[in-house]
Structures are given as structure tokens and as C-alpha cells.
Residue frames relative to the residue before (quaternion, step in Angstrom):
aa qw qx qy qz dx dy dz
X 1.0000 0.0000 0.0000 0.0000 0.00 0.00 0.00
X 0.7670 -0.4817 0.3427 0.2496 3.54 -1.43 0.69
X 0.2359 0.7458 -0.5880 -0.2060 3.48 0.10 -0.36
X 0.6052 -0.6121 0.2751 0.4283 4.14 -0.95 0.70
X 0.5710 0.4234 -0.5980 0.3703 3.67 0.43 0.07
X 0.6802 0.4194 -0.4888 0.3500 3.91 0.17 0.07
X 0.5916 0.5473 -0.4281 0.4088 3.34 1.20 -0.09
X 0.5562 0.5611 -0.3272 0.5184 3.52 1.19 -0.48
X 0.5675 0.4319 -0.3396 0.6132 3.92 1.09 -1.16
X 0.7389 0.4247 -0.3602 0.3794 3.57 -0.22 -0.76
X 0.6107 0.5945 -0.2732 0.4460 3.79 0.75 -0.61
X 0.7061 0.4132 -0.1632 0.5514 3.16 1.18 -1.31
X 0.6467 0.3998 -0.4035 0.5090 3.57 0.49 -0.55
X 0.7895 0.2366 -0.2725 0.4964 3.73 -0.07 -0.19
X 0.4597 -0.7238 0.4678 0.2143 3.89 1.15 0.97
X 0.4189 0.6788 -0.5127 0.3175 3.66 0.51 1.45
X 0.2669 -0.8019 0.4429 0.2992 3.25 -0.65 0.80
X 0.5453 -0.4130 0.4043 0.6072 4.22 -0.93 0.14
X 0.7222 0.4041 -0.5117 0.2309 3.74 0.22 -0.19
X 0.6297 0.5282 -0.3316 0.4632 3.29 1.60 -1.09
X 0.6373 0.5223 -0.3173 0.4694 3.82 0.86 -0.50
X 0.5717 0.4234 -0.3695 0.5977 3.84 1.33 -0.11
X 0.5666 0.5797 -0.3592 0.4626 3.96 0.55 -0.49
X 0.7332 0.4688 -0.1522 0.4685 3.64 0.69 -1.61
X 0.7255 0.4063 -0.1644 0.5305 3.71 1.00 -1.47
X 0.3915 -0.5984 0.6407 0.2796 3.92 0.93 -0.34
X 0.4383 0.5832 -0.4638 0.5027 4.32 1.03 -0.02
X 0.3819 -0.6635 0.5941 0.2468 3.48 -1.04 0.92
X 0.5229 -0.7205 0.2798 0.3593 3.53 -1.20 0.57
X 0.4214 0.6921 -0.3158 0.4936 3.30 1.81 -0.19
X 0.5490 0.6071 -0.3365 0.4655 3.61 0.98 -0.76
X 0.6531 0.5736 -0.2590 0.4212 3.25 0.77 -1.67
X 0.9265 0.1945 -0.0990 0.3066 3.01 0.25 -1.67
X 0.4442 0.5131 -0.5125 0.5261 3.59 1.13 0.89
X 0.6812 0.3829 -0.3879 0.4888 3.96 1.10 0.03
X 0.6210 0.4909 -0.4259 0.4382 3.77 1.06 -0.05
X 0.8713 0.1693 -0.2520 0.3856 3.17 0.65 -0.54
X 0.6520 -0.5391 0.3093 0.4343 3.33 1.53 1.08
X 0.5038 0.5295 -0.6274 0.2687 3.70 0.30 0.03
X 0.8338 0.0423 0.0730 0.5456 4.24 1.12 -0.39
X 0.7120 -0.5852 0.3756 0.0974 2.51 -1.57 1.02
X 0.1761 -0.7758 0.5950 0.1145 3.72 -0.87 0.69
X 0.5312 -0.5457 0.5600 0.3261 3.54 -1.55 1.26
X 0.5170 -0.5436 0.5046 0.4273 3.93 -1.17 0.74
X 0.5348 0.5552 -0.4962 0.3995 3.99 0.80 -0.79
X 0.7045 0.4808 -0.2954 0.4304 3.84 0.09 -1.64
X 0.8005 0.3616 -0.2289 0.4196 3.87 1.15 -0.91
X 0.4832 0.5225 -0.4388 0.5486 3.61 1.42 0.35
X 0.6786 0.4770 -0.3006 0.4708 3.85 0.90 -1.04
X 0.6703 0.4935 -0.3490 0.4306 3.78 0.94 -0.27
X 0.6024 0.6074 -0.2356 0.4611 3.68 1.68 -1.13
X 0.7698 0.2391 -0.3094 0.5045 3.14 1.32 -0.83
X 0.5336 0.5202 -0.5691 0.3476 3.44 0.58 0.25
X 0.5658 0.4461 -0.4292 0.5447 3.70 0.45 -0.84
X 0.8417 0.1659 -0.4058 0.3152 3.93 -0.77 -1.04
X 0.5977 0.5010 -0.5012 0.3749 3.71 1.15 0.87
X 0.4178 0.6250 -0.3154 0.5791 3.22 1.63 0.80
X 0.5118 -0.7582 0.2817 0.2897 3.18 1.46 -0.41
X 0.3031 0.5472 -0.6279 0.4630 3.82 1.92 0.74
X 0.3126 -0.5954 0.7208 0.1681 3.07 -2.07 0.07
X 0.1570 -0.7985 0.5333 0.2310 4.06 0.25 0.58
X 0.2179 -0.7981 0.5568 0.0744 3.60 -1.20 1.02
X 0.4788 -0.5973 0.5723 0.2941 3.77 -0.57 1.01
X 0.6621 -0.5157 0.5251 0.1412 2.60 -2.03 0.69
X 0.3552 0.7930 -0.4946 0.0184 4.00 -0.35 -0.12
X 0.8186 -0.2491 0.0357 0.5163 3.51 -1.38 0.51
X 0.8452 0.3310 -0.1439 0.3942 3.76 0.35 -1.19
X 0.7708 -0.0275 -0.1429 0.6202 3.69 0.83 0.26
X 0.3908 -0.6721 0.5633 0.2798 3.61 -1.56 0.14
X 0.8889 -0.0103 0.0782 0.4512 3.39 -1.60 0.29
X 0.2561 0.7348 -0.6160 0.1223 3.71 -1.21 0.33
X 0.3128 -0.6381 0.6695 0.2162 3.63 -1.38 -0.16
X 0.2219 0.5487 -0.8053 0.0351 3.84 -1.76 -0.32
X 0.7757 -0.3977 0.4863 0.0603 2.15 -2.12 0.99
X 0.4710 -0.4893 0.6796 0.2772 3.67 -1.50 0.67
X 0.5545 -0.4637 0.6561 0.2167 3.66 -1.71 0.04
């Protein structure tokens, strides 16, 4: 699952603002920004429609594991 700093990395790497990334995902922009900065929760629906809009922008989202947390890059 998403956690919001990769939505913020992911936004920035592909130079979208929460409004242009609420246009593209059909996600209000209020949605967005009460889940980036943690003030609320997101339905898994509103956070599957944002994952695939961004990694159809071209982020790749990167799991946590033992030696670093959460992250994004870019596609090739």
C-alpha cells in the first residue's frame, strides 16, 4: 500500500500538481491533500486510481524493506 510521502515523490517526479493529478485520477484535490499530509485517510478505490494514474505517468513505486523505506523512480 501507498504510504503519502510517495505520493508527494511521485507527483514531483513527473511535475504534477494535486490539481493536475486530481483532473487525471478523477480524486478530488482535497482528497489528495488530506492523504499527503496525513490529516486523512483515503478509500483503497481513490488510492488504486491515483497509483495508476501516476505509474501511467511513468513513476514506478518501491516498497519498503529492511534497508530503506518507501520511494518512487522513474520508468526508462
Amino acid at each position: 500500500m501507498l504510504v503519502p510521502a510517495q505520493v508527494r515523490m511521485a507527483r514531483a517526479a513527473v511535475g504534477f500538481s494535486v490539481r493536475e493529478l486530481a483532473q487525471r485520477s478523477g480524486v478530488a484535490d482535497s482528497t489528495i491533500l488530506r492523504f499527503e499530509t496525513g490529516k486523512g485517510d483515503i478509500l483503497t478505490a481513490n488510492l488504486g486510481k491515483l497509483q495508476a494514474t501516476l505509474e501511467a505517468a511513468g513513476v514506478v513505486f518501491v516498497s519498503a524493506d529492511d534497508a530503506a523505506g518507501a520511494g518512487v523512480r522513474l520508468k526508462r
